[in-house]
C-alpha positions in Angstrom: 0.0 0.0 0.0 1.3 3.8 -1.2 2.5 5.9 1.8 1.0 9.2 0.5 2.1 11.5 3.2 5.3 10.2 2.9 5.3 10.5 -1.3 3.3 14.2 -0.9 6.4 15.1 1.8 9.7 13.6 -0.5 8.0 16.3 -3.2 11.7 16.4 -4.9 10.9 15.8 -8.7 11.2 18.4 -11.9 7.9 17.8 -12.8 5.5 15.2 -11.1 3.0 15.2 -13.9 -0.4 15.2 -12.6 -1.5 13.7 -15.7 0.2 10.4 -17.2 -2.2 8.7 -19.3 -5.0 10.6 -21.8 -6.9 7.8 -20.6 -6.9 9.1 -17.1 -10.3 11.0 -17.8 -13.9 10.5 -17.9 -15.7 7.2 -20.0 -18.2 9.8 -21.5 -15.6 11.7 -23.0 -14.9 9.0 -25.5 -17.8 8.0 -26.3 -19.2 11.4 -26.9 -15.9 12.3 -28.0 -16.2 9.1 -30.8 -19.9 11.4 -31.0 -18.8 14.5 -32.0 -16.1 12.5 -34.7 -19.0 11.1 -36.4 -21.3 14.5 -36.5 -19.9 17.4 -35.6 -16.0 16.9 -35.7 -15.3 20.9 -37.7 -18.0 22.7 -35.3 -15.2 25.7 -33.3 -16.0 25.6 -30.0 -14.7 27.1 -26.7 -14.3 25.5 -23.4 -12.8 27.5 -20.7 -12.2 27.1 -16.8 -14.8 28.5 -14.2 -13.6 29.1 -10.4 -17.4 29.3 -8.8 -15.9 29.3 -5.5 -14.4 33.0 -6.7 -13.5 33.6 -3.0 -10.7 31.4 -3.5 -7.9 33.0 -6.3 -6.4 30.6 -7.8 -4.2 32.8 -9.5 -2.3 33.8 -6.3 -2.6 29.7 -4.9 -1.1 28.3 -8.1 2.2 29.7 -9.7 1.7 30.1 -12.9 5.0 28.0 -14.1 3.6 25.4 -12.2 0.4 25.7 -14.1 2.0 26.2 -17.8 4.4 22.9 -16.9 1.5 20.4 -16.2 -0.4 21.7 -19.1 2.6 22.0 -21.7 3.4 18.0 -20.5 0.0 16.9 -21.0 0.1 17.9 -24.6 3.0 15.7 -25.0 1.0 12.5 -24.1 -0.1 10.2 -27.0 -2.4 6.9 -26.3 -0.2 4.1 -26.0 -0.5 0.8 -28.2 -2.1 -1.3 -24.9 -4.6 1.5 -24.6 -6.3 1.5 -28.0 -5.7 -2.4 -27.9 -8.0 -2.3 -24.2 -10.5 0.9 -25.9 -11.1 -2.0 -29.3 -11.4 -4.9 -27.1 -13.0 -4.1 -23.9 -16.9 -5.1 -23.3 -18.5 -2.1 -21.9 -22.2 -2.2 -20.8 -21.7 -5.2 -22.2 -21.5 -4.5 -25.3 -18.1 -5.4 -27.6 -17.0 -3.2 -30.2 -18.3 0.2 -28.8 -15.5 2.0 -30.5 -15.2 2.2 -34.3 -11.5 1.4 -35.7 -11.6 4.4 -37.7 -12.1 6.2 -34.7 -9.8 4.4 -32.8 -7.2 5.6 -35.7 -7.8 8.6 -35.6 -7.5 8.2 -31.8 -3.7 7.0 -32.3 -2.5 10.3 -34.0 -3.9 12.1 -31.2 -2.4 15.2 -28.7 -4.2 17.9 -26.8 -4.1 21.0 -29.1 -2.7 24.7 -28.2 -3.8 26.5 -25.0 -4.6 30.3 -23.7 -3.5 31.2 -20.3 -3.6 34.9 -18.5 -4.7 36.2 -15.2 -7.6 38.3 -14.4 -8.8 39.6 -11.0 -6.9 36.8 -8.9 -8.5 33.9 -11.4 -6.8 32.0 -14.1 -8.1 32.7 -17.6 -8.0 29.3 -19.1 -9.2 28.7 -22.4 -9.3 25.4 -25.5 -10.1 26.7 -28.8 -10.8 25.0 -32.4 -12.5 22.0 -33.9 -15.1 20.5 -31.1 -13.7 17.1 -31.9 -9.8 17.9 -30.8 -10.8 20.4 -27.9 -13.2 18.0 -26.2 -10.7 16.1 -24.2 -9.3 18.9 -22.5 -12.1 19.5 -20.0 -11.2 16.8 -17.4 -7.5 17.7 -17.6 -8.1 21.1 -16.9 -9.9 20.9 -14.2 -8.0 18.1 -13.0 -4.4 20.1 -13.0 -5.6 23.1 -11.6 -7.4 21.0 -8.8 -4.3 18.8 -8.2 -1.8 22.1 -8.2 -4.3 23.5 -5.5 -3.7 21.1 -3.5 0.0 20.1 -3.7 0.6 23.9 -2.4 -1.5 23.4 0.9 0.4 19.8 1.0 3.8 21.8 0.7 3.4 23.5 4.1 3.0 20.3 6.1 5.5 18.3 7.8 5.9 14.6 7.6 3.9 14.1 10.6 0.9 16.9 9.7 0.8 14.8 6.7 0.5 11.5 8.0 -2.4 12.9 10.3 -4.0 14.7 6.9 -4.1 11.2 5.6 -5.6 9.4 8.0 -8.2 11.3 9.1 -9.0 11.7 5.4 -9.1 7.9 4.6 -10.6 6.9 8.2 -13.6 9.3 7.1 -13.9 7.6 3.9 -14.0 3.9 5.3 -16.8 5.4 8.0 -18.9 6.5 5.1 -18.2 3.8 3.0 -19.4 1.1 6.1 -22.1 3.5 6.2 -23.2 2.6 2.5 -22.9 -0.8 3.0 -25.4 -0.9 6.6 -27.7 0.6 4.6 -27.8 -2.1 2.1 -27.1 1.3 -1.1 -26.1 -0.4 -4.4 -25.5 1.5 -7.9 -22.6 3.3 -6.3 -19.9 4.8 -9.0 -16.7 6.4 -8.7 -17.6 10.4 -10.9 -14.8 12.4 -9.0 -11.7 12.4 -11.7 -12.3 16.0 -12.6 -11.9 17.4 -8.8 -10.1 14.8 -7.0 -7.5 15.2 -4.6 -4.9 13.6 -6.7 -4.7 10.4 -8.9 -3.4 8.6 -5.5 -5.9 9.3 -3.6 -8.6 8.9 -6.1 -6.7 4.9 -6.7 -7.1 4.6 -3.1 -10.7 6.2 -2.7 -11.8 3.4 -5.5 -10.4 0.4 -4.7 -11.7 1.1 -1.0 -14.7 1.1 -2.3 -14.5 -1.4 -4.2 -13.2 -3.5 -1.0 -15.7 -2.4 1.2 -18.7 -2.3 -1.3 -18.2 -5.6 -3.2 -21.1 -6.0 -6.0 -23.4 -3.0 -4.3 -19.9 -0.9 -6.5 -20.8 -0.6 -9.8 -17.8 1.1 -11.5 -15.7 4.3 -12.4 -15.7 6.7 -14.5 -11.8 7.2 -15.1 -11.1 5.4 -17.9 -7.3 4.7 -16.8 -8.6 3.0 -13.3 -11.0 0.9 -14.9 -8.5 -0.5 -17.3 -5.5 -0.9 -14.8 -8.0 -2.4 -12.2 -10.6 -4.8 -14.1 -13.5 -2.2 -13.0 -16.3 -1.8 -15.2 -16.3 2.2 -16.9 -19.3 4.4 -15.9 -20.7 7.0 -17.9 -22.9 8.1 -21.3 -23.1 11.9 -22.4 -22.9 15.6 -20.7 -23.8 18.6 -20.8 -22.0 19.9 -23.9 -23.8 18.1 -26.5 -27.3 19.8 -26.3 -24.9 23.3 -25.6 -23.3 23.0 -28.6 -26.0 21.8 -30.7 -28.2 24.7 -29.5 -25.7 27.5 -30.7 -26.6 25.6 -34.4 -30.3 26.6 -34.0 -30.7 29.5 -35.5 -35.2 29.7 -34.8 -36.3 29.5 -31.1 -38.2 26.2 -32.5 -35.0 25.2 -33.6 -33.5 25.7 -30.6 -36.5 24.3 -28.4 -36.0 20.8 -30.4 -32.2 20.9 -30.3 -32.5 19.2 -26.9 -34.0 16.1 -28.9 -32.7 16.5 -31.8 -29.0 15.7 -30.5 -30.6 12.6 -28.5 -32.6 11.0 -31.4 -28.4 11.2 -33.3 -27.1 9.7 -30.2 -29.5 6.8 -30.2 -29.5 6.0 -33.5 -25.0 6.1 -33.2 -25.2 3.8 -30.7 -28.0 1.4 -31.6 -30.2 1.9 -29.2 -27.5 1.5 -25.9 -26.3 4.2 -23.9 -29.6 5.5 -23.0 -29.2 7.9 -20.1 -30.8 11.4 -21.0 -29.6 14.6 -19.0 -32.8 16.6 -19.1 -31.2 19.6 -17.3 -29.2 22.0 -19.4 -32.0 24.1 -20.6 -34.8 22.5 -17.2 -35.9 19.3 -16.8 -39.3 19.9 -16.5 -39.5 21.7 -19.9 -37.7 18.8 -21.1 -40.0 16.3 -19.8 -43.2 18.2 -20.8 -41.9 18.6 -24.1 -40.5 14.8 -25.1 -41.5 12.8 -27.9 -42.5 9.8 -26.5 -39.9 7.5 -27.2 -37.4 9.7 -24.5 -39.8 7.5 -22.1 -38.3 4.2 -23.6 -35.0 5.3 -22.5 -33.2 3.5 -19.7 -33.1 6.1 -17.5 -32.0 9.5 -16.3 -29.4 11.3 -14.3 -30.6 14.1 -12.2 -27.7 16.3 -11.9 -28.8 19.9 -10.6 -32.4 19.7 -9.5 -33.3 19.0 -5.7 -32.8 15.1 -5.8 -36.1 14.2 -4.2 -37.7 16.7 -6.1 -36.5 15.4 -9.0 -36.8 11.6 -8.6 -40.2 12.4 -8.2 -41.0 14.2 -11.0 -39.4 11.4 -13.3 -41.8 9.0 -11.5 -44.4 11.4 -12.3 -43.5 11.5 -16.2 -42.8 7.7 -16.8 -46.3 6.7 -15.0 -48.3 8.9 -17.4 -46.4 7.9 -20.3 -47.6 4.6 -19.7 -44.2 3.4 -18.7 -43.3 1.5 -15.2 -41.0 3.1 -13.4 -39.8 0.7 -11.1 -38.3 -0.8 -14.5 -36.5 2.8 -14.9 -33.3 4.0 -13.6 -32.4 7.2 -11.6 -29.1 8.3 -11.4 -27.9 10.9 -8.9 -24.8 12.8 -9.4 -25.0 16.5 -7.4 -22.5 17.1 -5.0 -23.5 13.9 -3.1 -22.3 12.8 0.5 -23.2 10.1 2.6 -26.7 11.0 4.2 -28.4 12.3 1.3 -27.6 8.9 -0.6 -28.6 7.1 2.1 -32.1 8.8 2.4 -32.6 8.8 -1.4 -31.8 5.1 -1.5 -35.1 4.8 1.6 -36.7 7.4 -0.3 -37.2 5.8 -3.8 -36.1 2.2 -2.5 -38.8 -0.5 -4.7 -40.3 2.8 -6.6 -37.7 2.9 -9.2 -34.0 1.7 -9.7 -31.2 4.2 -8.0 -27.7 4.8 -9.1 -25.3 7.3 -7.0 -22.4 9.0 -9.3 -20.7 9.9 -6.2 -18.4 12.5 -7.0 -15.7 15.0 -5.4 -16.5 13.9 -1.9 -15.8 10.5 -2.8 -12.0 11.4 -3.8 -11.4 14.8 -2.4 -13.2 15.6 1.3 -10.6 16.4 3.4 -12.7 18.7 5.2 -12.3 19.0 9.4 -8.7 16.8 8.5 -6.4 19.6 8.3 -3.7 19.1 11.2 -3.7 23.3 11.7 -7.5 23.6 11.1 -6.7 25.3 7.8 -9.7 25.3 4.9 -7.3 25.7 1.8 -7.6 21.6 1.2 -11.7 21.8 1.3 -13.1 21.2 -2.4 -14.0 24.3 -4.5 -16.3 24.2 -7.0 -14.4 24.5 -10.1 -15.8 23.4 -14.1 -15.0 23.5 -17.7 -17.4 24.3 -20.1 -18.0 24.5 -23.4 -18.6 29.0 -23.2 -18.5 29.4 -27.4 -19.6 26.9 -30.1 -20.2 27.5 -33.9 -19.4 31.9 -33.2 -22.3 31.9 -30.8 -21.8 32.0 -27.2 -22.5 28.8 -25.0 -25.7 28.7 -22.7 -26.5 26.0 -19.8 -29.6 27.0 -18.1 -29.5 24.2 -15.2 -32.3 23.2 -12.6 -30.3 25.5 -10.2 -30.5 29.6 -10.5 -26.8 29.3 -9.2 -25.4 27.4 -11.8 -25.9 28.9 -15.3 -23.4 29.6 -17.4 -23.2 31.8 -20.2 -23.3 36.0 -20.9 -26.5 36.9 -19.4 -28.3 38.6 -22.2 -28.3 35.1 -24.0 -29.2 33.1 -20.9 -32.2 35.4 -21.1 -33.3 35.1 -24.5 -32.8 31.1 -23.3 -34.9 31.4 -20.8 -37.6 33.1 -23.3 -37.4 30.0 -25.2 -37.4 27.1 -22.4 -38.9 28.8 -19.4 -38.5 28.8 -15.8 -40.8 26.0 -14.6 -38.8 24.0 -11.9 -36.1 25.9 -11.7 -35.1 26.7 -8.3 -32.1 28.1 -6.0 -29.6 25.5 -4.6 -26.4 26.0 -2.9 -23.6 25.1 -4.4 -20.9 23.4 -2.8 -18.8 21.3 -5.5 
């Protein structure tokens, strides 16, 4: 077992790259990624980092060279022979073959493209622009590094011993919670915290613990580069960006209503009818719901991402039972900023009503809240994203089920919101 306070404290190297593998992102990056390649692989597009914790400046917690030196070595990272090999082989939802070779090809040839870096008010100004198809893959990485870096400069002004104390409180919380899980009979738990993890360490330790502790009740990951160096089945299907980017090609507000369906109906028919979990909240779920064609209802399931969780569970119910579907043959997927208690009372809550997932997220692999040997905050998680802000000359909307969470200028969040309403949209705090 990795001593991490002891490798965090011997902090002597050049470079510790923060990212080693391209596969060390998200599932649903390639296979929307393999998406976008068949569809939309010329559309420009921008995707730049958001601090939404803006009380913390990450400008003055990261240096810069720091910054520039993890970014500038993930762009010299290609995928390796054995990873295409494991990306062509690999059965995933049980299904063989998900990847095309021409894709995979394509994939071989591969680098992240050109960056923009600058400094405005305290914040870093980072930015991925050009063809949707070879920006895509910077999202996780972004976030990922500037997360990592974060962190590595509270780490740097602990002794051996503060770290050793860091650590252990950190991973005794962890197994608490995790035994919690497992009283409470929860299954459908996955790993979703790559983007805002602690470190790759501690996200490998976070996991297999899980794993351990869990048994069948844990369902996967969603890092790519875990599941394949671990035998652990890959977790994910699409985001946000799709219906974002497809919106900006709308050029009606009929267009742009259907563009929410339009991009699904595409994604079906690429992937044969698998791979069906919609994400109703970029532009409101209940819009989206109320608006459906009636074979959205045939879907799997859905992932609930920024609504109230009950709230939202419900309303699904709702919508399946008078589209004449049984919902206890659905799935719900949860994914907001989840901890222990609320997946515990959403499990009792919806327990025999309909089947629960949990994509437990950055306080799976990065709460190190109340473990700080001095007391100190600046290792709590911040809330901290990459969008897609500019796609085909137009700017970039998400609407979300939260009031806190939009992003986009707010003259075209408004026209948005002329288009798709405000009905169950509400105000949520945001923590990660």
């Amino acid at each position: 077992m990795l001593d991490l306070a002891t490798r965090a404290h011997n902090h002597s190297y050049r470079i510790d790259p923060v990212l080693r593998s391209l596969l060390d992102t998200d599932f649903y990056k390639f296979l929307m990624l393999q998406f976008i390649w068949l569809h939309y692989r010329e559309v420009p597009v921008t995707f730049s980092l958001i601090n939404r914790t803006t009380a913390v400046r990450l400008a003055d917690a990261i240096p810069e060279s720091d910054l520039r030196a993890q970014l500038d070595h993930a762009r010299t990272l290609r995928f390796t022979k054995s990873e295409l090999i494991w990306l062509a082989g690999n059965t995933f939802y049980g299904q063989s073959g998900m990847f095309r070779p021409d894709f995979l090809a394509w994939l071989a040839s591969y680098q992240l493209p050109p960056y923009h870096l600058a400094v405005k008010d305290g914040q870093y100004e980072l930015t991925f622009s050009g063809p949707w198809a070879e920006i895509t893959l910077w999202e996780i990485p972004a976030v990922a590094i500037a997360n990592t870096l974060r962190n590595r400069q509270g780490l740097q002004r602990l002794s051996r011993f503060e770290l050793d104390v860091l650590y252990s409180q950190a991973k005794t919380n962890l197994w608490r919670n995790l035994l919690q899980l497992r009283e409470a009979e929860l299954s459908g738990l996955a790993d979703f915290g790559t983007r805002r993890r602690h470190d790759y360490l501690y996200h490998e330790w976070a996991v297999l613990a899980a794993r351990d502790v869990l048994g069948p009740a844990f369902s996967g990951t969603s890092n790519v580069l875990l599941a394949m160096r671990h035998d652990i089945e890959a977790i994910g299907t699409n985001g946000h960006e799709l219906p974002m980017v497809v919106a900006t090609l709308a050029r009606t507000p009929e267009d742009l209503r259907a563009s929410q369906y339009e991009v699904l109906a595409r994604w079906q028919e690429t992937y044969g009818g698998h791979l069906l979990i919609s994400l109703p909240d970029t532009f409101g779920t209940t819009q989206f719901l109320a608006g459906a064609p009636d074979w959205v209802a045939d879907w799997t399931g859905l992932r609930i991402d920024s609504k109230d969780p009950i709230a939202g569970g419900e309303e699904a119910i709702t919508w399946w039972s008078m589209r004449g579907r049984d919902p206890r043959s659905k799935l719900i997927l949860f994914s907001d900023g989840l901890d222990t208690p609320t997946m515990v009372a959403l499990h009792r809550h919806f327990n025999g009503r309909v089947r629960t997932g949990f994509g437990w997220g950055t306080l799976l692999t990065n709460d190190f809240r109340g473990c700080h040997p001095r007391g100190a905050d600046d290792l709590d998680p911040i809330s901290l994203i990459c969008k897609v802000t500019e796609a085909n000359g137009r700017p970039a909307v998400k609407l979300s089920d939260n009031e806190a969470k939009p992003t986009g200028p707010p003259d075209e969040i408004e026209r948005y919101r002329k288009v798709f309403g405000r009905s169950g949209v509400a105000h949520r705090a945001v923590l990660v």
